[in-house]
Biotite code that builds the C-alpha atoms (Angstrom):
import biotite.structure as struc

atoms = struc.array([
    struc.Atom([51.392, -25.068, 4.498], chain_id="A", res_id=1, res_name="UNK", atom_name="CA", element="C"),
    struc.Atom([50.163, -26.576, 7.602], chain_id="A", res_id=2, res_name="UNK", atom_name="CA", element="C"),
    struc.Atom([48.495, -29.572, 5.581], chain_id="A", res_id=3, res_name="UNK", atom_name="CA", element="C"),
    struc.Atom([51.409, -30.718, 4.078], chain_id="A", res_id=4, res_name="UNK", atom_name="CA", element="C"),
    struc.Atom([53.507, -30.252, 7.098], chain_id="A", res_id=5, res_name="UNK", atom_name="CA", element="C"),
    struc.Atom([50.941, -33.154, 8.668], chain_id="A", res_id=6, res_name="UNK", atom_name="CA", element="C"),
    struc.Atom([51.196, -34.948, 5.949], chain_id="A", res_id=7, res_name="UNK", atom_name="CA", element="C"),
    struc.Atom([55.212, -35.308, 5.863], chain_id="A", res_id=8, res_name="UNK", atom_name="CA", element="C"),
    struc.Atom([54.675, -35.740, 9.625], chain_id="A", res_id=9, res_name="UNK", atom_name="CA", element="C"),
    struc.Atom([52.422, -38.828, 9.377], chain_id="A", res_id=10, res_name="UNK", atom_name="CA", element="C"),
    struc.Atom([53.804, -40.196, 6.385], chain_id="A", res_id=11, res_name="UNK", atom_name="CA", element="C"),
    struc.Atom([54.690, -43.809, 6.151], chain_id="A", res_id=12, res_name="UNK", atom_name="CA", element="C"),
    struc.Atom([52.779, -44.574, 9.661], chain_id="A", res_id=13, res_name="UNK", atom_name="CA", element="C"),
    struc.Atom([54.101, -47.906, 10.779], chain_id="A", res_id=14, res_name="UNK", atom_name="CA", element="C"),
    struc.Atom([52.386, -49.390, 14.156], chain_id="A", res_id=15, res_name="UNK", atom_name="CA", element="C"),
    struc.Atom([54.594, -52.441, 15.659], chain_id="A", res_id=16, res_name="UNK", atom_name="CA", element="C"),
    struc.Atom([54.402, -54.134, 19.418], chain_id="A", res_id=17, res_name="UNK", atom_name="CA", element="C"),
    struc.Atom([53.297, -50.780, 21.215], chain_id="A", res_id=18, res_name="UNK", atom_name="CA", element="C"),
    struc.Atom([54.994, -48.518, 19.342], chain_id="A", res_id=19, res_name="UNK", atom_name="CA", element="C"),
    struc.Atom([54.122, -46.224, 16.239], chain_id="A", res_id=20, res_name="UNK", atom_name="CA", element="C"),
    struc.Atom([56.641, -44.059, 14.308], chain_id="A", res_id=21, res_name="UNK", atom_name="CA", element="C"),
    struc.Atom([56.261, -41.725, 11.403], chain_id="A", res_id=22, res_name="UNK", atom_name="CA", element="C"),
    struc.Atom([57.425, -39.289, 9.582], chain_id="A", res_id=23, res_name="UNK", atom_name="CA", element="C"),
    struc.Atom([60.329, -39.460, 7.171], chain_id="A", res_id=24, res_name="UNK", atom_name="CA", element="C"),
    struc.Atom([62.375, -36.370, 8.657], chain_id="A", res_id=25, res_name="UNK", atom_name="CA", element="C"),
    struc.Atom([61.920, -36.032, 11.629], chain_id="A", res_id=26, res_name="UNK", atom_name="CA", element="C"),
    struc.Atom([60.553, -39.036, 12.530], chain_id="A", res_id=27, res_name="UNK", atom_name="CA", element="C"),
    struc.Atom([58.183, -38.947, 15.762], chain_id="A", res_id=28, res_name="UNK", atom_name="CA", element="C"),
    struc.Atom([57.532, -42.525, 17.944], chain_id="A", res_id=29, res_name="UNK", atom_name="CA", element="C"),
    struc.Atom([54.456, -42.936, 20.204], chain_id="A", res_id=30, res_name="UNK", atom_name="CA", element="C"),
    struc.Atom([55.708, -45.711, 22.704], chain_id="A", res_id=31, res_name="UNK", atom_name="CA", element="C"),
    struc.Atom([52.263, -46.653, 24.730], chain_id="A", res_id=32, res_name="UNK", atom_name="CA", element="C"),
    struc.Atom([52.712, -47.325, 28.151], chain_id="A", res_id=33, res_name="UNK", atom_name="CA", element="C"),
    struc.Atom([49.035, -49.351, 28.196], chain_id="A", res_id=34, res_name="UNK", atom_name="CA", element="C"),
    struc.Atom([46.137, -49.217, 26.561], chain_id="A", res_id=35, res_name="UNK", atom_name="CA", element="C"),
    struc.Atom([41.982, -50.071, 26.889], chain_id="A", res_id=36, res_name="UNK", atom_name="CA", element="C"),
    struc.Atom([39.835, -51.183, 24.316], chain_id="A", res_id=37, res_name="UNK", atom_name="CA", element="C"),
    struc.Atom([36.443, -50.109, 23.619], chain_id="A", res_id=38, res_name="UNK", atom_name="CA", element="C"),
    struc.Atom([35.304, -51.896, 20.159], chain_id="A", res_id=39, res_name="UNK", atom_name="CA", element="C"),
    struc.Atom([37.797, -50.676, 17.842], chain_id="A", res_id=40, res_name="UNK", atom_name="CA", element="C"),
    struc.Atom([38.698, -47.922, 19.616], chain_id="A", res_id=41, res_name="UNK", atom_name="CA", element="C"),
    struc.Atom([42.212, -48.161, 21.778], chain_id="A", res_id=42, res_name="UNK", atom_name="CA", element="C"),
    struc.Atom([42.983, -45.444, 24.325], chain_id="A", res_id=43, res_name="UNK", atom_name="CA", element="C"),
    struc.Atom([45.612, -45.419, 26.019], chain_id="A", res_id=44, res_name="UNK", atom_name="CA", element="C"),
    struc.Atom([49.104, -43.087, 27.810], chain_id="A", res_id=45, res_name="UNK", atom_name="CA", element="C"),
    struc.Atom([51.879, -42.947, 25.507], chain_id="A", res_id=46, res_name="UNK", atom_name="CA", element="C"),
    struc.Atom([55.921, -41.335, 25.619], chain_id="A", res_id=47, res_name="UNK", atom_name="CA", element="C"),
    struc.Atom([55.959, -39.102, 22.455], chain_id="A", res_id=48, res_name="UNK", atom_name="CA", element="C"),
    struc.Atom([59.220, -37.984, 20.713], chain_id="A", res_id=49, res_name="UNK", atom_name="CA", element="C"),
    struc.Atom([59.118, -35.530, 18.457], chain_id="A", res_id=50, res_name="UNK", atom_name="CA", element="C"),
    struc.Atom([62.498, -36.541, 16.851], chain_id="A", res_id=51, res_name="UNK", atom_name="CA", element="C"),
    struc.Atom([63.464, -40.052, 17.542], chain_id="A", res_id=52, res_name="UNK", atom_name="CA", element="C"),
    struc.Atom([66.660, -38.142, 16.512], chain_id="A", res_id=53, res_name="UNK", atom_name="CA", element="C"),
    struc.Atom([66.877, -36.127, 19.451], chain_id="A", res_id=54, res_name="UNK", atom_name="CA", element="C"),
    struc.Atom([65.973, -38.587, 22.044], chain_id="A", res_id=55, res_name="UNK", atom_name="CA", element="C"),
    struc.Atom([66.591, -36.186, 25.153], chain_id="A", res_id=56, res_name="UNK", atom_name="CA", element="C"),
    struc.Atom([62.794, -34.578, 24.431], chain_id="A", res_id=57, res_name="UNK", atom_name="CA", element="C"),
    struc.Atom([59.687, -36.266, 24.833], chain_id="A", res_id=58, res_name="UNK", atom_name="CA", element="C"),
    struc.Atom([56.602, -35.712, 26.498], chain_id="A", res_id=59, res_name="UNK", atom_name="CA", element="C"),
    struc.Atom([53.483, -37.812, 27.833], chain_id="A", res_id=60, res_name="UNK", atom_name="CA", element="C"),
    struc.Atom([50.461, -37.782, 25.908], chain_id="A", res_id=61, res_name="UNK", atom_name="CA", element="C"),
    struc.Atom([47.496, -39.723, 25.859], chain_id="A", res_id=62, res_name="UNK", atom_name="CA", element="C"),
    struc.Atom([46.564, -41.241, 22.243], chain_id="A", res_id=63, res_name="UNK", atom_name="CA", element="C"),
    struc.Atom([43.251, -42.810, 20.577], chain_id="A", res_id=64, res_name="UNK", atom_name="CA", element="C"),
    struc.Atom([43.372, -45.331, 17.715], chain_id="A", res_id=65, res_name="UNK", atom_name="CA", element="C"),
    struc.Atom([40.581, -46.453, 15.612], chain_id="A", res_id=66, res_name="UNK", atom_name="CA", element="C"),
    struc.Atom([40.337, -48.291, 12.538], chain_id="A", res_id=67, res_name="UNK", atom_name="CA", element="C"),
    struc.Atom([37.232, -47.945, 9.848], chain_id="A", res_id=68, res_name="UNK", atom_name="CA", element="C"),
    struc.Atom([37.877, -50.042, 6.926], chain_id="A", res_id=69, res_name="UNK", atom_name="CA", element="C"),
    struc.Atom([41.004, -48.640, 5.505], chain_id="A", res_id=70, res_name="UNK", atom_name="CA", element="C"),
    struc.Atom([40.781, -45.240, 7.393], chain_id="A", res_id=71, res_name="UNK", atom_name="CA", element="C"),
    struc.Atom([42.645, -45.066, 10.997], chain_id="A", res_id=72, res_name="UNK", atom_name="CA", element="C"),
    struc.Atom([42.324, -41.932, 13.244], chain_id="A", res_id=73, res_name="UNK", atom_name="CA", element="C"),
    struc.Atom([44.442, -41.173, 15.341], chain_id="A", res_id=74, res_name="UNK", atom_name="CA", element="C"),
    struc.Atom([44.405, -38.261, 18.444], chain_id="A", res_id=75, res_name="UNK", atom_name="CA", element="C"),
    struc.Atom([46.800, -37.443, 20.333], chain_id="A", res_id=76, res_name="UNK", atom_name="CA", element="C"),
    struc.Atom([45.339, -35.928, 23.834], chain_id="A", res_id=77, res_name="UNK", atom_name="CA", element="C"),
    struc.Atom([46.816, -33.846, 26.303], chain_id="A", res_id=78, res_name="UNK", atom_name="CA", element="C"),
    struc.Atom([46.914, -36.164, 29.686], chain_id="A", res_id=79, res_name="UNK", atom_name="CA", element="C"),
    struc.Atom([44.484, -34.355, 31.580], chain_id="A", res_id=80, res_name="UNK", atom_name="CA", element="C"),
    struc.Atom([42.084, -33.866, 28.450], chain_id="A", res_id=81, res_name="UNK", atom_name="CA", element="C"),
    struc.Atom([39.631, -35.401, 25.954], chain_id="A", res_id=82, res_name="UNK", atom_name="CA", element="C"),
    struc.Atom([40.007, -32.509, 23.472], chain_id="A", res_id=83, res_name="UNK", atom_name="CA", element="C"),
    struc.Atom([41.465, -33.098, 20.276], chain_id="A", res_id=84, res_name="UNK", atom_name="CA", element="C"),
    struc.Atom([41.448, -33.208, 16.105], chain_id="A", res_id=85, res_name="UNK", atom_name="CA", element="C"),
    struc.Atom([41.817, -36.717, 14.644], chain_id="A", res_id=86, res_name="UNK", atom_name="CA", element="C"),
    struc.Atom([44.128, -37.310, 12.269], chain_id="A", res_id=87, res_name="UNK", atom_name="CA", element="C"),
    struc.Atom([42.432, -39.527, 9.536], chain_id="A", res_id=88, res_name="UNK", atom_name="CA", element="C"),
    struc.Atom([45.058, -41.676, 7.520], chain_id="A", res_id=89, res_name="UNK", atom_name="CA", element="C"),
    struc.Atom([43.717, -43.841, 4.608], chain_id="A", res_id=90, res_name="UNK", atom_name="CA", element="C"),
    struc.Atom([45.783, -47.804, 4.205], chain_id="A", res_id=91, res_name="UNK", atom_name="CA", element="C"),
    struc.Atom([47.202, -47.836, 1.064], chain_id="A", res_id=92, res_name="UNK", atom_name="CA", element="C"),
    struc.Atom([48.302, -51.456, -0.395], chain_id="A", res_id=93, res_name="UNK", atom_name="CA", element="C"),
])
């Protein structure tokens, strides 16, 4: 159950100009504030909405990105921590 809740809730990831969204319904939206890079690692504070379809809640987070080949993980940190599961996504063309 809880695998294929994360998989409807990072379905069709799409990453534009600071912002990443995905999810069919809901859809959630990471809008980074800044980011450093470390290699291919970014790191950085972010605005996350659970629901861009309730736009009243959100909440600040802190989220990693890093690309392997076609895998990216992603983490999504609390602000004040460096604990945290990855999400691994695979690019499919």
């Amino acid at each position: 159950m809880i695998l294929s809740w994360n998989i409807g809730q990072y379905a069709k990831l799409r990453i534009a100009e600071g912002v990443i969204r995905s999810g069919s319904f809901p859809t959630q939206e990471f809008s980074l504030v800044s980011a450093t890079r470390d290699g291919n690692y970014q790191r950085g504070p972010a605005f996350w909405h659970e629901d861009v379809g309730d736009p009243g809640d959100m909440n600040e987070v802190v989220i990693g990105l890093k690309q392997v080949g076609k895998l990216l993980y992603l983490w999504m940190y609390e602000t004040d921590s460096d604990r945290g599961d990855a999400i691994v996504l695979e690019r499919i063309e």
